[in-house]
C-alpha positions in Angstrom: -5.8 -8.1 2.6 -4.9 -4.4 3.9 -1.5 -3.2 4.3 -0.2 -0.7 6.6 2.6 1.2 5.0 6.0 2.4 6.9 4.5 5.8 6.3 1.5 4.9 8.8 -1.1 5.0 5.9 -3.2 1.8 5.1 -4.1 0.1 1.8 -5.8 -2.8 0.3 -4.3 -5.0 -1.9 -6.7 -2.7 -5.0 -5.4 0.1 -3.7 -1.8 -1.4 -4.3 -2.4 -3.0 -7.5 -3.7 0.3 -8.9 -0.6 1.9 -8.2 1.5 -0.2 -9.5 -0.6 -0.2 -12.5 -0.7 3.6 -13.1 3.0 3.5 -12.3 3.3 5.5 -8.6 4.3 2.6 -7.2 7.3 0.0 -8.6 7.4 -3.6 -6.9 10.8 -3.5 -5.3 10.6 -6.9 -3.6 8.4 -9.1 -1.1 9.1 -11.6 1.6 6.7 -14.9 1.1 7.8 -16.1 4.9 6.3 -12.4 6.0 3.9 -11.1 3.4 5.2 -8.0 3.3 6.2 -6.1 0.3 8.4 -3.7 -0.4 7.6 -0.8 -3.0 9.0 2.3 -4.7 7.7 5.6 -4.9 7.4 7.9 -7.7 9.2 10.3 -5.5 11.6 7.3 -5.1 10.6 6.9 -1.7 10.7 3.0 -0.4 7.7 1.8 1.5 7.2 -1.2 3.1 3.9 -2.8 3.4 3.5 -5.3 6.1 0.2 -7.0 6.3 -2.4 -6.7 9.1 -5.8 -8.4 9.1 -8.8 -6.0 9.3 -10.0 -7.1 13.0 -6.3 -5.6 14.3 -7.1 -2.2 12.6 -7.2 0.6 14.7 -10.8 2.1 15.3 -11.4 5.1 12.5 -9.0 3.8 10.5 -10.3 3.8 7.0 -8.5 2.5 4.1 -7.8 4.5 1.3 -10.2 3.8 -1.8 -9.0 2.2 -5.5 -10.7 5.5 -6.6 -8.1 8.0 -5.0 -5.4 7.2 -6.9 -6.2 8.9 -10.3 -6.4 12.1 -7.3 -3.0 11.3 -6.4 -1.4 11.6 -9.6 -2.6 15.1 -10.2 
């Protein structure tokens, strides 16, 4: 599944799960009715992530990569 944030960015659910898993991102709560998902920032920012399917994505949109976030953290 990919994820456009509230920020404009997109994600995949890797690229999610890897944040929350080096700790940039904190779960702050989800909708099951919507699928999207709220989360908080290291800067304490809240995002919400609302789900699109990849045939909606814009054209040149790329999502960011699982391998970026170890780049983020520096």
């Amino acid at each position: 599944m990919i994820y456009q944030s509230s920020a404009g960015e997109y994600y995949s659910g890797l690229d999610i799960w890897m944040r929350f898993e080096s700790g940039l991102w904190e779960p702050h709560d989800w909708s099951q009715a919507t699928g999207q998902e709220w989360v908080q920032t290291e800067a304490d920012e809240v995002l919400t992530l609302t789900p699109v399917p990849e045939s909606d994505l814009p054209d040149g949109v790329s999502v960011t990569e699982a391998e970026d976030v170890e780049y983020l953290s520096e």
